[in-house]
TORKOL-4160 file (C-alpha; in steps of 0.2 Angstrom, whole numbers, padded with zeros to 4 digits, m for minus):
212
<pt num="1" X="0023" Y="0058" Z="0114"/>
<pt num="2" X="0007" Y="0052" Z="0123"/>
<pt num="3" X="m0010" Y="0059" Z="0118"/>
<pt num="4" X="m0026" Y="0060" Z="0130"/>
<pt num="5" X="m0041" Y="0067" Z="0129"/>
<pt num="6" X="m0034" Y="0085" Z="0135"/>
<pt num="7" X="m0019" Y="0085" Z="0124"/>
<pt num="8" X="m0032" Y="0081" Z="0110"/>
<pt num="9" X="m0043" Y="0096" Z="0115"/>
<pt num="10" X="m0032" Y="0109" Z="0122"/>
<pt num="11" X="m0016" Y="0106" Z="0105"/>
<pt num="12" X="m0021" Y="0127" Z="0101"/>
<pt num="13" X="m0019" Y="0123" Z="0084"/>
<pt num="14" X="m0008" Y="0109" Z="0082"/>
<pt num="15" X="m0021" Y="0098" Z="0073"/>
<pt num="16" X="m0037" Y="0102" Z="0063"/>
<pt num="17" X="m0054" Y="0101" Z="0071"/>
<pt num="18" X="m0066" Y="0095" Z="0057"/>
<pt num="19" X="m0085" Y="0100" Z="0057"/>
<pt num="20" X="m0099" Y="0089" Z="0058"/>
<pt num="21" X="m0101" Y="0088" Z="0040"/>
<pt num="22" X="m0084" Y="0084" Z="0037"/>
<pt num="23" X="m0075" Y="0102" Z="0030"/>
<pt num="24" X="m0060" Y="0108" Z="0039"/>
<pt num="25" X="m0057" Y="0123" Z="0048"/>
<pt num="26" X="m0040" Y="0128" Z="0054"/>
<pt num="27" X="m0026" Y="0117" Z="0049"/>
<pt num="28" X="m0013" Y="0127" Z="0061"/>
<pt num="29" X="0005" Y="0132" Z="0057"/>
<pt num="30" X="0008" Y="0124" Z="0039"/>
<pt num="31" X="0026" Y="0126" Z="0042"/>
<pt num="32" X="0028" Y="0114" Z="0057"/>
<pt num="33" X="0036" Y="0100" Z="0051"/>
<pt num="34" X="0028" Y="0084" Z="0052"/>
<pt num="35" X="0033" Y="0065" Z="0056"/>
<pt num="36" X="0027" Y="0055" Z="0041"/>
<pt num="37" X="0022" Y="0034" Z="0044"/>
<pt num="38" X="0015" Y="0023" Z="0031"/>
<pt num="39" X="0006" Y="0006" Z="0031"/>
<pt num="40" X="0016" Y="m0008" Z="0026"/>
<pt num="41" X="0009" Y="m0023" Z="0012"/>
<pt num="42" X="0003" Y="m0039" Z="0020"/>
<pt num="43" X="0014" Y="m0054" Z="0018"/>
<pt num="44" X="0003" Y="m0066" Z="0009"/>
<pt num="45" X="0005" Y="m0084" Z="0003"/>
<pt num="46" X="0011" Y="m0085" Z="m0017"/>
<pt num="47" X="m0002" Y="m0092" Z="m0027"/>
<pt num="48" X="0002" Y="m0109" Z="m0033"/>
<pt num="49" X="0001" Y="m0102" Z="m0050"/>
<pt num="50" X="m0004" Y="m0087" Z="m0060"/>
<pt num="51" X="m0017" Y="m0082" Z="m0070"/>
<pt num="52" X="m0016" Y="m0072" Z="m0088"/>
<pt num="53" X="m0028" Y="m0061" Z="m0081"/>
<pt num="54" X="m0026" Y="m0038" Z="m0078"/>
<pt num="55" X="m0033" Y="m0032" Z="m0064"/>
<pt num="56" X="m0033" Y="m0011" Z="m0061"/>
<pt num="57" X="m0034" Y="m0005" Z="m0045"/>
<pt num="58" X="m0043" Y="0010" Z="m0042"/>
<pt num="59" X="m0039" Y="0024" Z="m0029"/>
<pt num="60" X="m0052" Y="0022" Z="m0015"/>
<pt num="61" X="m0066" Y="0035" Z="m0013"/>
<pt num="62" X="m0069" Y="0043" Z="0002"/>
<pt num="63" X="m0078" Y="0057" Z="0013"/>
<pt num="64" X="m0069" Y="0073" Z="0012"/>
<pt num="65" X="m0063" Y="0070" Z="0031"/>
<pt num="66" X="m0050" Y="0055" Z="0024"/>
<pt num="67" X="m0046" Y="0068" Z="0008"/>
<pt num="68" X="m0027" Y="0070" Z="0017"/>
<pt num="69" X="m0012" Y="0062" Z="0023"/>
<pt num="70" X="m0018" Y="0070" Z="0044"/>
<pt num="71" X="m0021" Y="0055" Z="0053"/>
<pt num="72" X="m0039" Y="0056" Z="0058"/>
<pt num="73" X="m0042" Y="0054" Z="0077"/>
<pt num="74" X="m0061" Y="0053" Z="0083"/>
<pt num="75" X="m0059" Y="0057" Z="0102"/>
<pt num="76" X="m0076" Y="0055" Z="0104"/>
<pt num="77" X="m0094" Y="0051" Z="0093"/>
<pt num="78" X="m0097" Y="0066" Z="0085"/>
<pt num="79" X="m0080" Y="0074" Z="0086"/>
<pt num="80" X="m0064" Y="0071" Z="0072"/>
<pt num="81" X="m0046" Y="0077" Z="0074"/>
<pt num="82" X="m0028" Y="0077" Z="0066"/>
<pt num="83" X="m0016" Y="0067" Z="0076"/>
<pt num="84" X="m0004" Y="0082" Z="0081"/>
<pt num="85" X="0015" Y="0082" Z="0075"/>
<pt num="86" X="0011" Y="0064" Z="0063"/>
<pt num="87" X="0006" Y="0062" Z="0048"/>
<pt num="88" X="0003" Y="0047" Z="0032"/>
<pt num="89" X="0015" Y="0047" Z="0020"/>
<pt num="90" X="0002" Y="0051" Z="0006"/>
<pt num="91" X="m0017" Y="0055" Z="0008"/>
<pt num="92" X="m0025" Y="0039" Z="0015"/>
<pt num="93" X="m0034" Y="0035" Z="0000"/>
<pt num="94" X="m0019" Y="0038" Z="m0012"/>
<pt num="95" X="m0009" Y="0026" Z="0001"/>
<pt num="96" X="m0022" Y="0012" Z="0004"/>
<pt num="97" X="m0020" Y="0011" Z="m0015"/>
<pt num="98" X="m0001" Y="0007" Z="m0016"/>
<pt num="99" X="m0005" Y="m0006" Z="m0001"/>
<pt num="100" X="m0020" Y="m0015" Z="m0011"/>
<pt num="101" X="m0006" Y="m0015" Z="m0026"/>
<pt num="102" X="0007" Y="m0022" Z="m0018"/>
<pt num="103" X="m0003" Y="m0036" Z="m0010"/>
<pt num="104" X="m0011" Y="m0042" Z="m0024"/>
<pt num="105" X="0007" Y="m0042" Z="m0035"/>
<pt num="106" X="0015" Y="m0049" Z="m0020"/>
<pt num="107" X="0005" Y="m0065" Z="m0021"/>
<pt num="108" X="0009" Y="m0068" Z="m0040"/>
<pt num="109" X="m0006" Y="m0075" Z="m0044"/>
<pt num="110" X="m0010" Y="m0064" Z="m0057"/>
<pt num="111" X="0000" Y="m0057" Z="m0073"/>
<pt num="112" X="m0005" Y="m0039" Z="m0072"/>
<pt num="113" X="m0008" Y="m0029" Z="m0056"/>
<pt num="114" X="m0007" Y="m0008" Z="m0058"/>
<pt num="115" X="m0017" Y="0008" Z="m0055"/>
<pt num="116" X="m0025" Y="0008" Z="m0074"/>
<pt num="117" X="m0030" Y="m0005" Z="m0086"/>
<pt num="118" X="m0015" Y="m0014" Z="m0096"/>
<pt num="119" X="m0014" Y="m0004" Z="m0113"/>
<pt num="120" X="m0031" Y="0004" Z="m0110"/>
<pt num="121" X="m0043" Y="m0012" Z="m0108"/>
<pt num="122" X="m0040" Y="m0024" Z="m0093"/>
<pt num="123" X="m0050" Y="m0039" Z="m0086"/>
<pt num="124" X="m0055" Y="m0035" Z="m0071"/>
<pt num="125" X="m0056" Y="m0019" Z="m0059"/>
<pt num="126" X="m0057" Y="m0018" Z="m0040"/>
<pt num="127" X="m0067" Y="m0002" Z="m0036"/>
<pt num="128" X="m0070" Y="0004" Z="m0016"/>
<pt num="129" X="m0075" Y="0016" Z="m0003"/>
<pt num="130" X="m0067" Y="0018" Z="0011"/>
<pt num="131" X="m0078" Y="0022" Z="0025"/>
<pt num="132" X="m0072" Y="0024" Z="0042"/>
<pt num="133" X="m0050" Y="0025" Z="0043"/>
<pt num="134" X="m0048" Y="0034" Z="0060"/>
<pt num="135" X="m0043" Y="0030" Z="0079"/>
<pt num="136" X="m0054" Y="0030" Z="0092"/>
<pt num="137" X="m0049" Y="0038" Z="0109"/>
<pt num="138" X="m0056" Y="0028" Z="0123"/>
<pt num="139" X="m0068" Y="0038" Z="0138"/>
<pt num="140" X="m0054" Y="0043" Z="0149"/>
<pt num="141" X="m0040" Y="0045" Z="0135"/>
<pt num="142" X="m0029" Y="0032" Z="0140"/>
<pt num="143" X="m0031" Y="0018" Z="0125"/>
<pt num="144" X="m0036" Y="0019" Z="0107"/>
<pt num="145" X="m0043" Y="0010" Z="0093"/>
<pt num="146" X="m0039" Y="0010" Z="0076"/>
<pt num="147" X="m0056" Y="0005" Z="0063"/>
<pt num="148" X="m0055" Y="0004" Z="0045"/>
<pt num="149" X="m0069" Y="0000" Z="0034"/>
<pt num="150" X="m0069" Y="m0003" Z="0016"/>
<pt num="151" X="m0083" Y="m0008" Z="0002"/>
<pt num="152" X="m0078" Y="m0018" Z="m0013"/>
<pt num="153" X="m0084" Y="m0022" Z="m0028"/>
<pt num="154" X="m0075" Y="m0033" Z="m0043"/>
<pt num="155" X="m0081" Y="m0028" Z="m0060"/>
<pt num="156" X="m0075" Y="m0035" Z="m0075"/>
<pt num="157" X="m0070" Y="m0023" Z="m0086"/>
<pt num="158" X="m0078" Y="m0030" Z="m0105"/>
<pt num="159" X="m0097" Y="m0027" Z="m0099"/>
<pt num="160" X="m0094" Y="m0017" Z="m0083"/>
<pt num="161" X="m0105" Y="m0030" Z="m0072"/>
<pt num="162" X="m0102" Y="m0031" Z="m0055"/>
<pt num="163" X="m0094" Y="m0048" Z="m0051"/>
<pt num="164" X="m0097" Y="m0048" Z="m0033"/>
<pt num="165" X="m0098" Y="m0034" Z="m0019"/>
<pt num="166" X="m0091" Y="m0036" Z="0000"/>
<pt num="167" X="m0087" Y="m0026" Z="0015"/>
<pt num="168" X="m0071" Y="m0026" Z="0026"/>
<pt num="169" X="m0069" Y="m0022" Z="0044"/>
<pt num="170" X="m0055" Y="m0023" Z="0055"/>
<pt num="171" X="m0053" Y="m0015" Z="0072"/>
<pt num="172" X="m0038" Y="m0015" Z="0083"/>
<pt num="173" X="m0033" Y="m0008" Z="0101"/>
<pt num="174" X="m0017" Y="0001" Z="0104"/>
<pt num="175" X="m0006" Y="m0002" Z="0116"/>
<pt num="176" X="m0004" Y="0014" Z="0121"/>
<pt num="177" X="m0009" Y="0032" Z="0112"/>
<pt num="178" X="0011" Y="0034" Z="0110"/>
<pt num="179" X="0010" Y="0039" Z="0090"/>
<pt num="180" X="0019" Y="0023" Z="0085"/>
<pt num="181" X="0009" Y="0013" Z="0096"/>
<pt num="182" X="m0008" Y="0019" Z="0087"/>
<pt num="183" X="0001" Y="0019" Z="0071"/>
<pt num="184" X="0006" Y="0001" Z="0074"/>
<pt num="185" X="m0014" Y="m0002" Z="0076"/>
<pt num="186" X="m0018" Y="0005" Z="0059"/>
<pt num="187" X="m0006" Y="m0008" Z="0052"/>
<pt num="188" X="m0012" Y="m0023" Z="0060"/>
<pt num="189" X="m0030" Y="m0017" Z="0054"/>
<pt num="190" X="m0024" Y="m0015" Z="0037"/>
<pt num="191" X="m0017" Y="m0031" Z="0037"/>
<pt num="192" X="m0032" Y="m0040" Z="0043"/>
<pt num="193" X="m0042" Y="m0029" Z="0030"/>
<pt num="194" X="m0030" Y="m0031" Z="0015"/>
<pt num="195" X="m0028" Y="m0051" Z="0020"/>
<pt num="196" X="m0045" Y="m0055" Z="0017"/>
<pt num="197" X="m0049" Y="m0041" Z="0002"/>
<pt num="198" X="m0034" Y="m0051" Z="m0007"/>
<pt num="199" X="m0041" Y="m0067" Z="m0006"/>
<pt num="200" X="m0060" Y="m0062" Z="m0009"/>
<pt num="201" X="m0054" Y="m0054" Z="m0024"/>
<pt num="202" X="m0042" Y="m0068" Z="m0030"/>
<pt num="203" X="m0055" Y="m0080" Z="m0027"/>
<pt num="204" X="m0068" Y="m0070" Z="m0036"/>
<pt num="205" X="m0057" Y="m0069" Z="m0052"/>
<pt num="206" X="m0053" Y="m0088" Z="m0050"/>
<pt num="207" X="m0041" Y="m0092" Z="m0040"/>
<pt num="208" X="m0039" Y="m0096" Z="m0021"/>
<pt num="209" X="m0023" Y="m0093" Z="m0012"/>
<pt num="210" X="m0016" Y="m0108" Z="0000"/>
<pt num="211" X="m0021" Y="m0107" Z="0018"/>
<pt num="212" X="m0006" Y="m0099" Z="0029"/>
């Protein structure tokens, strides 16, 4: 299906207008089934060695618009909508976690890689914020973009201190606003986001992935 801006303002309930402070109103017919899409891990280089060292991923934080698994279209500055008939395969924090996961296992650089520290005490935890996760519809409705935003911080678990703080930004067009074609977006975004979160953080722990 292809969205404009009048499909996205005239759906009579097929996705849920959010108000400026980010509550929802009407989510519609919870019976209507929905298409469910997920982002996929990045394909990183393997670490040239591994390090004994625990790092616990926590689920992101968020504002209480990205608190689902809708995915969050922003048709305009001041106005947030559901993308009608689609949505993630977990709430987008809950899935941006298992992504972070994956690609920091993936690159076996370090022993332990989960959602809690390894037997109750780890080394190293990576906490974040995501802050903007949405597609933006263009003026006349005919292109979008997806934007995702995360802070970071790596703290080492022993003393709690804060290793080192960063954000991450990736924006990326569409190439249509076919529901595959924005979803596709969100995954190149995540990729670029998860690319360069997986080698700050690596890097901040002590070790520093090969170039691709």
């Amino acid at each position: 299906m292809t969205l404009t801006k009048r499909n996205f303002l005239t759906g009579a309930g097929a996705m849920s207008l959010l108000s400026g402070c980010g509550a929802l109103s009407a989510i519609g017919d919870a019976t209507t089934p929905l298409d469910a899409y997920e982002l996929r891990a990045p394909v990183l280089p393997q670490a040239g060695r591994m390090l004994p060292r625990a790092l616990s991923i926590e689920t992101p934080t968020s504002s209480g618009a990205l608190e689902t698994d809708r995915i969050l279209i922003k048709p305009n500055a001041v106005q947030s909508l559901y993308l009608p008939g689609a949505r993630w395969s977990d709430q987008a924090p809950a899935m941006f976690q298992t992504v972070m996961l994956r690609a920091f296992e993936d690159t076996g650089a370090l022993s332990y890689v989960g959602r809690r520290p390894l037997g109750g005490s780890g080394d190293f935890a990576l906490i974040s914020e995501i802050t903007d996760f949405q597609a933006e519809l263009s003026e006349v409705g005919d292109s979008a973009i997806a934007r995702i935003r995360l802070t970071a911080r790596m703290v080492r678990e022993s003393d709690a201190r804060v290793m080192a703080r960063r954000s991450f930004q990736a924006l990326t067009p569409s190439a249509s606003t076919e529901t595959l074609d924005i979803v596709q977006g969100f995954n190149v975004a995540s990729d670029e986001v998860l690319n360069d979160l997986v080698r700050w953080g690596l890097d901040v722990i002590g070790l520093r992935l090969p170039v691709a």
